[in-house]
C-alpha positions as a Markdown table, in Angstrom:
| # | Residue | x | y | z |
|---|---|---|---|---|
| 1 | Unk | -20.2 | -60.2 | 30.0 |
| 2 | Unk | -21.3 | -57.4 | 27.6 |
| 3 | Unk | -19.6 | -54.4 | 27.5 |
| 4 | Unk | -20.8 | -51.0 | 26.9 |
| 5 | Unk | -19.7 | -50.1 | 23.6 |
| 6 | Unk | -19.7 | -45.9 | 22.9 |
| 7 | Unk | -21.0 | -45.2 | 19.4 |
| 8 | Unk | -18.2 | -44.5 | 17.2 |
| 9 | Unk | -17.8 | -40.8 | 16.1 |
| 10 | Unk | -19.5 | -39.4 | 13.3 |
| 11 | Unk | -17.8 | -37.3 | 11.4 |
| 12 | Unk | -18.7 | -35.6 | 7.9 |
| 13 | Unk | -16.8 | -33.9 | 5.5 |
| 14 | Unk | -17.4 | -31.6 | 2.8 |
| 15 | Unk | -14.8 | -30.7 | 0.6 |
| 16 | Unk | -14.3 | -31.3 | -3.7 |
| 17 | Unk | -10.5 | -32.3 | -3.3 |
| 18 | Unk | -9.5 | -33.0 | 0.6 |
| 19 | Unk | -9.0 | -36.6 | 1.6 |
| 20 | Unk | -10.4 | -35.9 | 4.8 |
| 21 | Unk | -8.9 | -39.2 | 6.5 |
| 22 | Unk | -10.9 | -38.9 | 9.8 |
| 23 | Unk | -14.2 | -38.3 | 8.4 |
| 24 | Unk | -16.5 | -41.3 | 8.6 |
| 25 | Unk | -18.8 | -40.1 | 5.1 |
| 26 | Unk | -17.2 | -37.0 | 2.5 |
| 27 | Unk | -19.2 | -35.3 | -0.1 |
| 28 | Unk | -17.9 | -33.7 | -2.6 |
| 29 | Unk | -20.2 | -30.7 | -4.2 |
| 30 | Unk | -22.8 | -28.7 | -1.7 |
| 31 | Unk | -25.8 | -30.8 | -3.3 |
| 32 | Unk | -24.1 | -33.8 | -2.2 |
| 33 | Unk | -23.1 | -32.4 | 1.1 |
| 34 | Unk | -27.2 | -31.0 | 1.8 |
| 35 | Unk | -28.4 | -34.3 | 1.0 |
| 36 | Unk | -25.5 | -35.8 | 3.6 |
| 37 | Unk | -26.5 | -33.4 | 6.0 |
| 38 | Unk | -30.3 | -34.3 | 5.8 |
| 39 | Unk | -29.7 | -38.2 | 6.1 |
| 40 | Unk | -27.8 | -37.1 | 9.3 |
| 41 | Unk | -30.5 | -35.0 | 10.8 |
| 42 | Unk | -31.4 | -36.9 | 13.6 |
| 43 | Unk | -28.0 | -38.1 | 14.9 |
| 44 | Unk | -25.7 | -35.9 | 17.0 |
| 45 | Unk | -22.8 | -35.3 | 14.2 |
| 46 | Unk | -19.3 | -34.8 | 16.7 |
| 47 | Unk | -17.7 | -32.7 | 13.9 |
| 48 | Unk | -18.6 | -31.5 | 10.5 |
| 49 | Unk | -15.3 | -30.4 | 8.2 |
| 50 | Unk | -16.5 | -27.2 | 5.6 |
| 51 | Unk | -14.5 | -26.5 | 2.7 |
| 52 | Unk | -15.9 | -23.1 | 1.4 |
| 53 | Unk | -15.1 | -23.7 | -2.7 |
| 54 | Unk | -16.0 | -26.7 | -4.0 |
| 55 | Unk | -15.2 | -26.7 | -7.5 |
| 56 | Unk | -16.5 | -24.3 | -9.9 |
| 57 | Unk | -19.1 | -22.3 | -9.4 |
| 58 | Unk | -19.7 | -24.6 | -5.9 |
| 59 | Unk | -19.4 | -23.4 | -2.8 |
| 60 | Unk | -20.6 | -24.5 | 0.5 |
| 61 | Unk | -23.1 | -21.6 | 0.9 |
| 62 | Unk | -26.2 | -24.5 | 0.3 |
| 63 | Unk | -24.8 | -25.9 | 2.9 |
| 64 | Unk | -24.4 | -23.2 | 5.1 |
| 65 | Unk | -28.2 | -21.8 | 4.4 |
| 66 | Unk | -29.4 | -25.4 | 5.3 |
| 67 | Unk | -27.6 | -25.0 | 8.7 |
| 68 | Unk | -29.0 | -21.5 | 9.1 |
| 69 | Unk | -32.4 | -21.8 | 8.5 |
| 70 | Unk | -32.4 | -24.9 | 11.1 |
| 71 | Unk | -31.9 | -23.1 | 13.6 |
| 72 | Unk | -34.0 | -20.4 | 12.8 |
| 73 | Unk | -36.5 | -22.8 | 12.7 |
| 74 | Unk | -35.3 | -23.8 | 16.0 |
| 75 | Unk | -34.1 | -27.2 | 15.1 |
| 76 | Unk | -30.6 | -26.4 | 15.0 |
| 77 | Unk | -28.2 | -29.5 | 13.7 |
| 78 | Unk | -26.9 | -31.5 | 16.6 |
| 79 | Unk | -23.2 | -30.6 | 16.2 |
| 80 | Unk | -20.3 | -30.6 | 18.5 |
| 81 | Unk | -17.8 | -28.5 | 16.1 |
| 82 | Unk | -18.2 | -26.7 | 12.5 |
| 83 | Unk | -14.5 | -26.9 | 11.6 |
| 84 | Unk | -14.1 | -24.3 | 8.4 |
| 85 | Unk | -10.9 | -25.5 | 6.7 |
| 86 | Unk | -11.3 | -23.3 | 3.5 |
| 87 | Unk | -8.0 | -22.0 | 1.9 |
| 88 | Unk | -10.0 | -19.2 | 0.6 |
| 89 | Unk | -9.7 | -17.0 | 3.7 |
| 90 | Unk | -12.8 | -14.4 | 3.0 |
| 91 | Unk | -15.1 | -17.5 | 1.9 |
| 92 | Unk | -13.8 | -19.0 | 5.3 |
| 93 | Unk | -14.6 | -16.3 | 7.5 |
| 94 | Unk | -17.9 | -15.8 | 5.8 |
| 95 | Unk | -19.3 | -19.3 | 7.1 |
| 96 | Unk | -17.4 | -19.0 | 10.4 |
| 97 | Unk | -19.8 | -15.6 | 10.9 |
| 98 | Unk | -22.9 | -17.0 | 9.4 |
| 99 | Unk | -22.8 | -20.0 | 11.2 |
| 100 | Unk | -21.2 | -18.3 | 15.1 |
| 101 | Unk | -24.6 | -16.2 | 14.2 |
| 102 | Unk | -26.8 | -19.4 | 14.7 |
| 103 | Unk | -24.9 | -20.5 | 17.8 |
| 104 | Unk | -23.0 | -23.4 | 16.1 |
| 105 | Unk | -19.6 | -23.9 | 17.3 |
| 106 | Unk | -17.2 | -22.8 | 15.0 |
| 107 | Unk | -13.8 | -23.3 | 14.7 |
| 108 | Unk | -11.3 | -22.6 | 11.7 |
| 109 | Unk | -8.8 | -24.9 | 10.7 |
| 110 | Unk | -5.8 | -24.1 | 8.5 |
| 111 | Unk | -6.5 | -25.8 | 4.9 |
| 112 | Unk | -3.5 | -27.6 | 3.0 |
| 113 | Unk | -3.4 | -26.8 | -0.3 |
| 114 | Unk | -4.6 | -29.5 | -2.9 |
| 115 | Unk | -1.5 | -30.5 | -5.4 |
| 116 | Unk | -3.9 | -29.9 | -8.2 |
| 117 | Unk | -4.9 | -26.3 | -7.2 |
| 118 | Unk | -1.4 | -24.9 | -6.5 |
């Protein structure tokens, strides 16, 4: 007897320093986490984990514009939760308002500071 197995969670990360144990696939600059986006297109992502500066001059914002210009298209991303984890608290809120704009669900999520950053 074959049971009915429910696809396992997908979850992405993108974050330069994080660990990000639950995620199923991390990237760690925004080219890297566009690309991971775009393989993801067609697949209902359950939760997507945005870390606002990712090294340098990096920052999500790629990201972000990616997500935005979805859904003006009117192909939004297939996304249960946008979690916004960014210790950089005006970064943070400027993704939670771009993306709440576009009718993704948002949430923030308090960011642990990476040893190497202080």
């Amino acid at each position: 007897m074959e049971e009915d197995l429910a696809p396992a969670p997908v979850i992405l990360g993108i974050d330069d320093l994080r660990p990000l144990p639950g995620a199923t696939r991390v990237a760690r600059t925004s080219r890297d986490g566009v690309q991971l986006l775009q393989e993801h297109r067609e697949t209902f992502v359950d939760e997507l984990w945005l870390d606002h500066d990712l090294g340098g001059d990096d920052s999500i914002m790629p990201v972000v514009t990616l997500l935005e210009e979805a859904a003006f298209d009117g192909r939004p991303f297939r996304i249960g939760t946008v979690f916004v984890h960014s210790a950089n608290p005006i970064g943070a809120e400027t993704v939670v308002r771009s993306l709440t704009r576009w009718n993704y669900r948002v949430r923030r999520a308090v960011a642990q500071r990476s040893p190497t950053r202080g």
